[in-house]
C-alpha positions in Angstrom: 75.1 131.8 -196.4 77.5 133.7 -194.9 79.7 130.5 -193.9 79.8 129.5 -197.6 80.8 132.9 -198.7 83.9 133.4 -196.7 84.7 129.5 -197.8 84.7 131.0 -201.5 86.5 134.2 -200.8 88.9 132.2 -198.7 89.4 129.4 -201.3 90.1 132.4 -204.3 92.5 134.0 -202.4 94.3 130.3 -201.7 94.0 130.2 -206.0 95.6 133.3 -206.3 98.8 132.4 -204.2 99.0 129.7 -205.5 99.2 130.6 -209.5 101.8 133.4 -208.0 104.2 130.1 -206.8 103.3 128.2 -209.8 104.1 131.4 -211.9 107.3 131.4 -210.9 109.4 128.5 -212.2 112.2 129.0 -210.3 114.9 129.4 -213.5 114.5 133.0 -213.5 112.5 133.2 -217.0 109.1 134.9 -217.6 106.1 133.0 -217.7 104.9 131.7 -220.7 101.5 132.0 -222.6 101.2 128.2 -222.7 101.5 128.0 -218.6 98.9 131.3 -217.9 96.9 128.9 -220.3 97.3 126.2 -218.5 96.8 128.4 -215.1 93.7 129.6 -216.3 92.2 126.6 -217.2 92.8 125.1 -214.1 91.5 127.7 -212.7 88.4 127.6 -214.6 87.4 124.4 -213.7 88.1 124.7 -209.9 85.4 127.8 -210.3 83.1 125.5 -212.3 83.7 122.2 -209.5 82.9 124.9 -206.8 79.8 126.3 -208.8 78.7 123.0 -209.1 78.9 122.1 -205.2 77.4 124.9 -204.3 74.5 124.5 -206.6 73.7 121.0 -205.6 75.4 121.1 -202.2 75.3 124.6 -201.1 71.9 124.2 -199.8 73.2 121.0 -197.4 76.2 122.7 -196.5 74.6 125.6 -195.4 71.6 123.6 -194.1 74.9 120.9 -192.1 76.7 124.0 -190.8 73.8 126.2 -189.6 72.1 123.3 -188.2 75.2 122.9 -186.4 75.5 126.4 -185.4 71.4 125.9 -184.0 72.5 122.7 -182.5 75.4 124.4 -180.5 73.4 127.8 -179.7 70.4 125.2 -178.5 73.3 123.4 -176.2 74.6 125.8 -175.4 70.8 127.7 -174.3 70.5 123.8 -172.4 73.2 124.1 -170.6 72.6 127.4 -169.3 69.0 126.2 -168.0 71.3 123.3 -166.8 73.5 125.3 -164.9 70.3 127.8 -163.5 68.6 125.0 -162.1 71.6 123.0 -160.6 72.3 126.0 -159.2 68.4 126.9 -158.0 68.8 123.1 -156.5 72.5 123.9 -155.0 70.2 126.8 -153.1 68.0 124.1 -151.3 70.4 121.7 -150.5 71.8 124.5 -148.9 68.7 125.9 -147.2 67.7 122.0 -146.3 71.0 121.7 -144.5 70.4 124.6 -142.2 67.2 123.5 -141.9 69.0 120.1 -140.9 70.0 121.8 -138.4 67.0 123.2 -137.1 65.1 120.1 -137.7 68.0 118.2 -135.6 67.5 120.7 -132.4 63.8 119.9 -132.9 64.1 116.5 -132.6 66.3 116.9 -129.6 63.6 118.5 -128.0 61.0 116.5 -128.6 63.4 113.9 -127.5 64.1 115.7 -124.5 60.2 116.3 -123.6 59.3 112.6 -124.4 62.4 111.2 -122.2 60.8 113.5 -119.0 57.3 112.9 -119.7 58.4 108.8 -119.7 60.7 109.9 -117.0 57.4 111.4 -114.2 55.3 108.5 -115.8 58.0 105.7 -114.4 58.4 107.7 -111.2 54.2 107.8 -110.8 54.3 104.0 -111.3 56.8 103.6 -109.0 55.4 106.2 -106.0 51.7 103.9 -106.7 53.7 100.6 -106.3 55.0 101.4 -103.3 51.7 102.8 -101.7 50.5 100.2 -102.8 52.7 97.4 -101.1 53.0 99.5 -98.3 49.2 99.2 -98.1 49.7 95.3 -98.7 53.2 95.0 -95.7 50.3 97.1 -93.5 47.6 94.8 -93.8 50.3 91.5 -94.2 52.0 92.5 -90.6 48.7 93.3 -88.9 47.3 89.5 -89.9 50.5 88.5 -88.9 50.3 90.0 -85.7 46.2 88.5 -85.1 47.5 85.3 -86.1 50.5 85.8 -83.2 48.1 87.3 -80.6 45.5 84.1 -81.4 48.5 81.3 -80.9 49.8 83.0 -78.4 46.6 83.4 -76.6 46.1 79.6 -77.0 49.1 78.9 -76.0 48.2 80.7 -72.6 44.8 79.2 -72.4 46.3 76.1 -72.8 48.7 76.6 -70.3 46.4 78.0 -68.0 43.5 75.0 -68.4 46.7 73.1 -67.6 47.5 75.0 -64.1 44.2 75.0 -63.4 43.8 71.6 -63.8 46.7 71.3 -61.9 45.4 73.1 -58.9 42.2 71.7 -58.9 43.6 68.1 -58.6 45.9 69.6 -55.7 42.9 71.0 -54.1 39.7 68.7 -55.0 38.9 66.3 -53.0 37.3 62.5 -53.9 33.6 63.7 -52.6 34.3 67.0 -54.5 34.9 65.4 -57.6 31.7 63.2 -57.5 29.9 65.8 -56.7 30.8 67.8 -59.8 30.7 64.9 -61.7 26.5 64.8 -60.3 26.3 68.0 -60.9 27.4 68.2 -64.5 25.4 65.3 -65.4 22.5 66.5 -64.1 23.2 69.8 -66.1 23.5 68.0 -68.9 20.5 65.5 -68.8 18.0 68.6 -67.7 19.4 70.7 -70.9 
């Protein structure tokens, strides 16, 4: 209501220049009855054409311009939640990158824990391997050196059977030799 009064107030004062230039002819005369006639009826009717906006339109007008002003103060209300919350959410994008930072260091030392625990675990493994073939070189160089001892061993038997035979051939006589011939016969008939 109070828009459409100062557009009436404003729009009479507007009136009233303008019958004070249109008063004034320009020649220097007075102004005639017939022109403040004329004036006035001019006048008249731009009161009436107002009245008669106002009457049927005022109510619009008032309702366009204050729903306006309501649309602006509720914008206006929005944006200042806007801004409160972008500014709320500014706050914990802040407080998520320092704790970014915490959560980094965190993560280094869980890194750093899991890297030494993997670290002792590998060394373990290793330390049991190589008990483990040092248990298994033990056991390989000790049947290695059985297996040595037995062919050598042979190898010596055999060589001795074959000085033995040797010397008993040198030594043995013909009547020797048929008797242990008998004698190993008999041995093995009796048995």
């Amino acid at each position: 209501m109070k828009v459409a009064r100062h557009a009436v107030l404003s729009l009479i004062g507007v009136l009233a220049l303008a019958a004070v230039a249109y008063a004034s002819d320009g020649e220097g005369h007075g102004i005639s009855a017939e022109t403040w006639k004329n004036y006035a009826f001019r006048i008249v009717n731009f009161i009436i054409f107002i009245f008669l906006i106002y009457k049927f339109g005022g109510a619009k007008i008032a309702a366009f311009f204050g729903g306006r002003r309501a649309q602006i103060k509720k914008d206006l209300e929005d944006l200042e939640i806007r801004k409160t919350e972008a500014e709320k959410k500014l706050k914990d994008v802040e407080a998520g990158i320092r704790n970014l930072e915490q959560e980094k260091a965190a993560i280094l030392v869980e890194a750093k824990t899991q890297g030494e625990a993997i670290k002792s675990a590998i060394i373990e493994k290793a330390k049991k391997d190589a008990a483990q073939m040092l248990v298994q070189a033990k056991v390989s160089a000790e049947n290695e050196s059985r297996a040595a001892f037995d062919r050598v061993r042979g190898e010596i038997a055999d060589q001795v059977i074959v000085q033995a035979t040797k010397i008993v051939r040198e030594k043995l006589t013909e009547k020797d030799h048929e008797r242990l011939v008998d004698e190993y016969l008999t041995k093995v008939v009796l048995n």
